[in-house]
C-alpha positions as CSV (number, residue, x, y, z in Angstrom):
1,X,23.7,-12.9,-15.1
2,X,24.9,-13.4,-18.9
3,X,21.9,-15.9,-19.3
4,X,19.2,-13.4,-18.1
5,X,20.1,-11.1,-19.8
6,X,20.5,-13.0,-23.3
7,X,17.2,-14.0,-22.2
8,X,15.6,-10.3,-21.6
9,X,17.1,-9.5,-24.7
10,X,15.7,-12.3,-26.9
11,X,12.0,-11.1,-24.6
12,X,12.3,-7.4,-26.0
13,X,12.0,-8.7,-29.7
14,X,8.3,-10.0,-29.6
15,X,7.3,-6.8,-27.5
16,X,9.1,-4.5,-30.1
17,X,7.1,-6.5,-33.5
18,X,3.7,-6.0,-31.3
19,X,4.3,-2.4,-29.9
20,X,5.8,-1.3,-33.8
21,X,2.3,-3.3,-35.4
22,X,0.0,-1.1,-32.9
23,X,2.2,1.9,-33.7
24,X,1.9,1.5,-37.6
25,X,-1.6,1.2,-37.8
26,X,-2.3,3.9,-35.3
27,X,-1.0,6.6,-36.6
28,X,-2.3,6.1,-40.2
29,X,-5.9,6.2,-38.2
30,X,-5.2,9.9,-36.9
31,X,-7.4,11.8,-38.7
32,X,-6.7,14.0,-42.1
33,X,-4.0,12.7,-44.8
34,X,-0.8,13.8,-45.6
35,X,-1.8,13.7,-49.5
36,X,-4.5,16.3,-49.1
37,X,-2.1,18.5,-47.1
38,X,0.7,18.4,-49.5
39,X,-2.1,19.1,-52.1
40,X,-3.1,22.0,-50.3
41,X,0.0,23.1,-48.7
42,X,1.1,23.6,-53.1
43,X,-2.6,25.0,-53.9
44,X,-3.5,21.6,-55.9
45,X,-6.4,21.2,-53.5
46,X,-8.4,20.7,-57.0
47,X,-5.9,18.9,-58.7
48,X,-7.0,16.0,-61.1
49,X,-7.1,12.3,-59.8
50,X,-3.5,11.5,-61.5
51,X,-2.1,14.2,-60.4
52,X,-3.3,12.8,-56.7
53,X,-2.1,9.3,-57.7
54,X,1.4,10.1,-59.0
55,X,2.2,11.6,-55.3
56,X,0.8,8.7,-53.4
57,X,2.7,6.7,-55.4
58,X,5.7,8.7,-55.5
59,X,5.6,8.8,-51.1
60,X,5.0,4.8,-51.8
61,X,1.5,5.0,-49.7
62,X,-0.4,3.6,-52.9
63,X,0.1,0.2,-51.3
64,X,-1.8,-1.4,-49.0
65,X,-1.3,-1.3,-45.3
66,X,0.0,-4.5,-44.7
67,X,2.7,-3.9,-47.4
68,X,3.9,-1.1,-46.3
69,X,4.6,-2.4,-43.2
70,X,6.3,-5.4,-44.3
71,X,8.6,-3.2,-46.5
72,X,9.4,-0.6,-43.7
73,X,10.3,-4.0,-41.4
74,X,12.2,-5.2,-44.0
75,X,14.7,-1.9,-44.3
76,X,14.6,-1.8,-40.5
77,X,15.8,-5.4,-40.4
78,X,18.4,-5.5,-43.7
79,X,19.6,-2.1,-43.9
80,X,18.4,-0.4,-40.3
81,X,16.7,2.2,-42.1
82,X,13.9,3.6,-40.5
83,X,12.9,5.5,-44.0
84,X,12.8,9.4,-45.3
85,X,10.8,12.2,-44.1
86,X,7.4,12.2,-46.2
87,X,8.4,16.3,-46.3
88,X,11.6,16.6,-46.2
89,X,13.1,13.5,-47.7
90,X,15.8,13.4,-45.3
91,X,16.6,10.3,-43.0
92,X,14.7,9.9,-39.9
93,X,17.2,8.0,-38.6
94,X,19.4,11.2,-38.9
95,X,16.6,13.4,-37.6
96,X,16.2,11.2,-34.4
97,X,20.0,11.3,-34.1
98,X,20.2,15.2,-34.4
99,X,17.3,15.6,-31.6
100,X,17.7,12.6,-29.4
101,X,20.8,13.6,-27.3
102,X,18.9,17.2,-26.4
103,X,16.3,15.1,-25.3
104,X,17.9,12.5,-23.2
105,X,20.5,15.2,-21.5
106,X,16.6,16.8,-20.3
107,X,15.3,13.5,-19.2
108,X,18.5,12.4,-17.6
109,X,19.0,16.1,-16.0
110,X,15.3,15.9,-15.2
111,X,16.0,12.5,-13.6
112,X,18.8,13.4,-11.3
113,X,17.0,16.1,-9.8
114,X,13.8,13.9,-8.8
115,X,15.8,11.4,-7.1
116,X,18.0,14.2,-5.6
117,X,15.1,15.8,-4.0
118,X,12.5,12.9,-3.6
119,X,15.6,10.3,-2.1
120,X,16.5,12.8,0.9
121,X,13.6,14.2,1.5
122,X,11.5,10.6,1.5
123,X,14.4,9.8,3.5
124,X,14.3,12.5,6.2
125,X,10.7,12.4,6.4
126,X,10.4,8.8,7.3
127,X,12.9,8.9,10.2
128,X,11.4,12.3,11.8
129,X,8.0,11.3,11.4
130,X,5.1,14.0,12.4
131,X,7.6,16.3,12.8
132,X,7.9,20.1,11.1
133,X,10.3,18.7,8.4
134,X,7.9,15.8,7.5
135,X,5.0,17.9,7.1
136,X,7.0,20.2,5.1
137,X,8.2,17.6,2.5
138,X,4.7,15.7,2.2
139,X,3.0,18.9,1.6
140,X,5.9,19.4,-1.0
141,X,5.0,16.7,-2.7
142,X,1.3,16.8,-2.6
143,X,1.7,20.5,-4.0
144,X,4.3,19.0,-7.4
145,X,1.3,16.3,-7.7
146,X,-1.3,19.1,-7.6
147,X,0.4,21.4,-10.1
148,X,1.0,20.3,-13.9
149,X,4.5,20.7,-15.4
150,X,3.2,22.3,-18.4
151,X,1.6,24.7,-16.3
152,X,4.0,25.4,-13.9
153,X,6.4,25.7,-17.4
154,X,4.5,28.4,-18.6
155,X,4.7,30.2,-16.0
156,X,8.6,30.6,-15.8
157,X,8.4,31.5,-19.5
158,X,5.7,34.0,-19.1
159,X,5.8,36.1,-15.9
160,X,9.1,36.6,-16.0
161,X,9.4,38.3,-19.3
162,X,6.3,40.5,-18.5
163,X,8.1,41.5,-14.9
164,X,11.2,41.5,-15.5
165,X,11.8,40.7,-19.6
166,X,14.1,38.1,-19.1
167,X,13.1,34.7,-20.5
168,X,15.1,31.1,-20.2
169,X,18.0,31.2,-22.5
170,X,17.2,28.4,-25.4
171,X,20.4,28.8,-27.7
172,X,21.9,24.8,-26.8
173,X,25.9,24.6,-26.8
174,X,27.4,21.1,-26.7
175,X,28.4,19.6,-22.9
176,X,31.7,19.5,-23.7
177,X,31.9,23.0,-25.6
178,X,30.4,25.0,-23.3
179,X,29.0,23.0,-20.3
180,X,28.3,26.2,-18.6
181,X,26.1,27.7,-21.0
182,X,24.8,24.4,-22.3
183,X,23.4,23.8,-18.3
184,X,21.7,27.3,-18.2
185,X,19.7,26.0,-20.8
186,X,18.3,23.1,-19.7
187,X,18.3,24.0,-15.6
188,X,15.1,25.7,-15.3
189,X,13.0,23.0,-17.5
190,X,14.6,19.8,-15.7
191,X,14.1,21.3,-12.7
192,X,10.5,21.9,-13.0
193,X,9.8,18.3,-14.7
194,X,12.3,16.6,-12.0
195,X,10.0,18.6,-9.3
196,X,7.0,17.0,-10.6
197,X,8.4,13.5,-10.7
198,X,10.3,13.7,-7.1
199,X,6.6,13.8,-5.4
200,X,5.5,10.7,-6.6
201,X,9.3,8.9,-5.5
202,X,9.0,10.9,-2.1
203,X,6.1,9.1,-1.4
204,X,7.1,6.1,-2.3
205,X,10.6,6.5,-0.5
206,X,9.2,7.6,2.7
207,X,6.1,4.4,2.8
208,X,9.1,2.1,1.8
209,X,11.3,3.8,4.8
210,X,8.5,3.7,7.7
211,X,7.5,0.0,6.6
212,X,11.7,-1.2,6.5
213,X,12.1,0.8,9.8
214,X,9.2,-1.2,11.6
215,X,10.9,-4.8,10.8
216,X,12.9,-6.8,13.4
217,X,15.8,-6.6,12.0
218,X,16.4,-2.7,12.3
219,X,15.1,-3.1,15.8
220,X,17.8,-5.6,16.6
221,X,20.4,-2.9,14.7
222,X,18.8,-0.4,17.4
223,X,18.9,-2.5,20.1
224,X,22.6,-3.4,19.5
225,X,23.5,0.1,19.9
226,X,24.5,1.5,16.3
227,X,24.8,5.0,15.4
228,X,21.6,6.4,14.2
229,X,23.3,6.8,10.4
230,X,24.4,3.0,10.2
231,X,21.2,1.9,10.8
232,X,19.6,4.3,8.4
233,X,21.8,4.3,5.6
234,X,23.2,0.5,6.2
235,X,19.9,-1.6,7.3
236,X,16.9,0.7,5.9
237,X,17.7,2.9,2.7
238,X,18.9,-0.6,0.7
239,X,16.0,-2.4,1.5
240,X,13.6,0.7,0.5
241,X,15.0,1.6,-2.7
242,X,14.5,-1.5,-4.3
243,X,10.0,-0.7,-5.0
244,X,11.5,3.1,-5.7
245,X,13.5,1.7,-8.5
246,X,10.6,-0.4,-9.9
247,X,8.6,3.2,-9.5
248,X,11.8,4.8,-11.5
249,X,11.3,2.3,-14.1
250,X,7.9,2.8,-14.2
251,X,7.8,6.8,-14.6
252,X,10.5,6.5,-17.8
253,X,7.9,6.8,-20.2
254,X,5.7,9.2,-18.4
255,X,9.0,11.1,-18.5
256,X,9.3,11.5,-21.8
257,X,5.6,12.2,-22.3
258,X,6.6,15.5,-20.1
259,X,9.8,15.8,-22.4
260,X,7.3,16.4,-25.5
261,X,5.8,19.0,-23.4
262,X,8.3,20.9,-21.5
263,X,10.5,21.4,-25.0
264,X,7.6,22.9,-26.9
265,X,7.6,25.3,-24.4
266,X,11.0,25.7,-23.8
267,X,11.3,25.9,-27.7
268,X,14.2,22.9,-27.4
269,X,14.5,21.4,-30.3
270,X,14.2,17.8,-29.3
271,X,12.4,14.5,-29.8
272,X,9.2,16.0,-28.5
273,X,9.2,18.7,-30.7
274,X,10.0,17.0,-33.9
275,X,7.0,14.3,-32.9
276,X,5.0,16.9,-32.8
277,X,5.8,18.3,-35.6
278,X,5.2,15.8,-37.8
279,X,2.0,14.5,-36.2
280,X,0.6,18.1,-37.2
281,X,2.2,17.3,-40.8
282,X,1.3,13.4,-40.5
283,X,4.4,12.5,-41.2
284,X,3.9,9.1,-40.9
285,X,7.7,7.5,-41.2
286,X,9.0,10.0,-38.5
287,X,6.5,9.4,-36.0
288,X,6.6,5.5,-36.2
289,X,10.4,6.2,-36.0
290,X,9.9,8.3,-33.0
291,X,7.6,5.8,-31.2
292,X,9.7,2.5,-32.3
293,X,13.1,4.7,-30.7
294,X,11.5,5.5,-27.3
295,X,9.9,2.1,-27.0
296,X,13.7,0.9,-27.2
297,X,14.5,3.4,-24.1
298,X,12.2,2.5,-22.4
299,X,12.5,-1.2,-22.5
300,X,16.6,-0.7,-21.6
301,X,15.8,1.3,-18.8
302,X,13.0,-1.6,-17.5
303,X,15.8,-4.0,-18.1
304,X,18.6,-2.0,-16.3
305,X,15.9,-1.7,-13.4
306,X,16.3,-5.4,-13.0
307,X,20.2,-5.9,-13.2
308,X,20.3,-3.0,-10.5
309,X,17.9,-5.5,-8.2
310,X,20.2,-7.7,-7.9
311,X,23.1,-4.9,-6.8
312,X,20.4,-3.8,-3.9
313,X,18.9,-7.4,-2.9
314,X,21.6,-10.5,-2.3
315,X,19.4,-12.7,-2.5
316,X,18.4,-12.2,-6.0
317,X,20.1,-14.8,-8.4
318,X,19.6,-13.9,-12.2
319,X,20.1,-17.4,-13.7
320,X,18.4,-19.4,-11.1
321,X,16.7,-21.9,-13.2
C-alpha cells in the first residue's frame, strides 16, 4: 500500500505542471485586460502610454508569458506562495483559505445527500424490480437529470419570497459555533445539488445491482437459504459499489462546477463566487490559484477512490509488481 501510494503521489506532480501550464495560458487568452479596466475603473481610459506602462509593470505583467510563469512556479515551489490579488493586493492563498472551507462543507453536504438518496433508492429499486417503488425512483432520477440545478436553485430563492417572503437564510456561522444555524444555511442548496447528482449514482447503483444479482454466486447464497438481507447487503451491495465509487470520483469536479453556481445564487461566499469574481475582474493570480487548488481536490479524491478499491475488492493488491 505505502508503495502505491508514494507512487500516485510522485504521478500527481507531472499532471499538476501540465494542468497549471494549460491553466496559465488560458486564462490570460479570456478576452479584455485587466490594465484597461483598472484604467477605466480610475477614469485614465486616456491616460498617456507611461502612465499605462508604469502599472503593467508595477502588477509585473510587463514580462513575457513564459516568465511570468516561471516566476509564479518558482514562489509556488520556494516559498508556496501562490501571489497577491492584482486588485486587492492581498494573498490568494489567504483568500482561498477564507472561502475554501464554505465550499467544501457544500460539496461534502452536497455529497452525502446524493449517495444517501441514490445508494438506497439504486438499491431498493434493483431488488423490487418493475415494481411501484422502482418506477417511482427511476422516474426520480430521470426528472433530477432533466431539471438543471441552477434552475431548480432559482426557483427556491424566488417563489418563495414572492409567495410567502421568506428567502434561504445566507448569514454562515462556524460548525462548531452554531451547527444549527450554520446547517440551515447550507440545507436547502446541498440538497438541491445532491438531488441532481443522486440520479446519475441511482442509475448506476441499480444497473450494478441487477447485473451482481444475476451472477452464480448470489444464486448459490439464494439457494443455500440466506435471509433476503444477507444476501443483499453481504454478497450484492459490495460488489456493486465498486463502478459507483469510480462514478463518485468521476462527478468531483462536475461538483464543484455546480458549487460555482449554486453559491452565486445562494449568495455564499465561497470558492465559486470568488472565481467568478475575479474572472469578471481578470484577476489573473486568483483564478490560476483557484484552478491549481481544485485540480489538487480533485486529484485526492481520484486517489482516495483507489485506496477505497481495495477496502471493497479482496482481490485488489496495491503493490503487486
Amino acid at each position: 500500500m505505502s508503495g502505491y501510494l508514494l507512487r500516485r503521489l510522485l504521478a500527481l506532480l507531472p499532471t499538476l505542471l501540465v494542468a497549471s501550464i494549460i491553466v496559465f495560458g488560458v486564462v490570460r487568452l479570456v478576452p479584455g485586460n485587466v490594465l484597461d479596466l483598472m484604467l477605466s475603473e480610475n477614469d485614465f481610459a486616456s491616460s498617456s502610454h507611461e502612465t499605462r506602462a508604469q502599472l503593467e509593470e508595477a502588477l509585473g505583467l510587463d514580462k513575457p508569458i513564459y516568465v511570468q510563469y516561471l516566476v509564479w512556479m518558482k514562489n509556488i515551489v520556494l516559498h508556496g506562495d501562490l501571489g497577491d490579488s492584482l486588485w486587492r493586493n492581498t494573498s490568494v492563498l489567504s483568500e482561498i483559505g477564507e472561502r475554501l472551507p464554505i465550499t467544501l462543507e457544500l460539496g461534502l453536504l452536497s455529497l452525502f445527500f446524493a449517495l444517501l438518496i441514490a445508494v438506497p433508492v439504486g438499491i431498493y429499486s434493483a431488488v423490487r424490480q418493475e415494481t411501484l417503488g422502482d418506477h417511482v425512483g427511476r422516474t426520480f432520477s430521470i426528472v433530477a437529470l432533466a431539471v438543471p440545478n441552477f434552475w431548480a436553485g432559482t426557483l427556491v430563492v424566488i417563489l418563495p419570497a414572492m409567495w410567502w417572503g421568506w428567502a434561504p437564510p445566507n448569514e454562515i456561522e462556524p460548525f462548531f459555533e452554531s451547527p444549527i444555524q450554520n446547517l440551515k444555511v447550507f440545507l436547502v442548496p446541498s440538497l438541491i445539488l445532491g438531488a441532481s447528482l443522486s440520479a446519475v449514482v441511482m442509475r448506476m447503483m441499480r444497473t450494478m445491482m441487477l447485473e451482481v444479482l444475476r451472477q452464480d454466486y448470489v444464486r448459490t447464497a439464494w439457494a443455500k437459504g440466506l435471509p433476503e438481507r444477507t444476501v443483499v447487503m453481504r454478497h450484492a451491495v459490495k460488489n456493486a459499489l465498486i463502478p459507483v465509487i469510480t462514478l463518485v470520483g468521476i462527478l468531483v469536479p462536475i461538483l464543484f462546477g455546480g458549487t460555482v453556481i449554486i453559491e452565486q445564487i445562494f449568495r455564499l461566499p465561497g470558492i465559486g463566487q470568488l472565481l467568478l469574481d475575479a474572472v469578471t475582474a481578470r484577476d489573473y493570480p486568483i483564478i490560476t490559484g483557484v484552478f491549481l487548488v481544485a485540480g489538487v481536490l480533485v486529484m485526492t479524491v481520484n486517489l482516495l477512490v483507489d485506496l477505497c478499491y481495495g477496502l471493497l475488492d479482496p482481490k485488489v493488491r496495491f503493490d503487486r509488481k
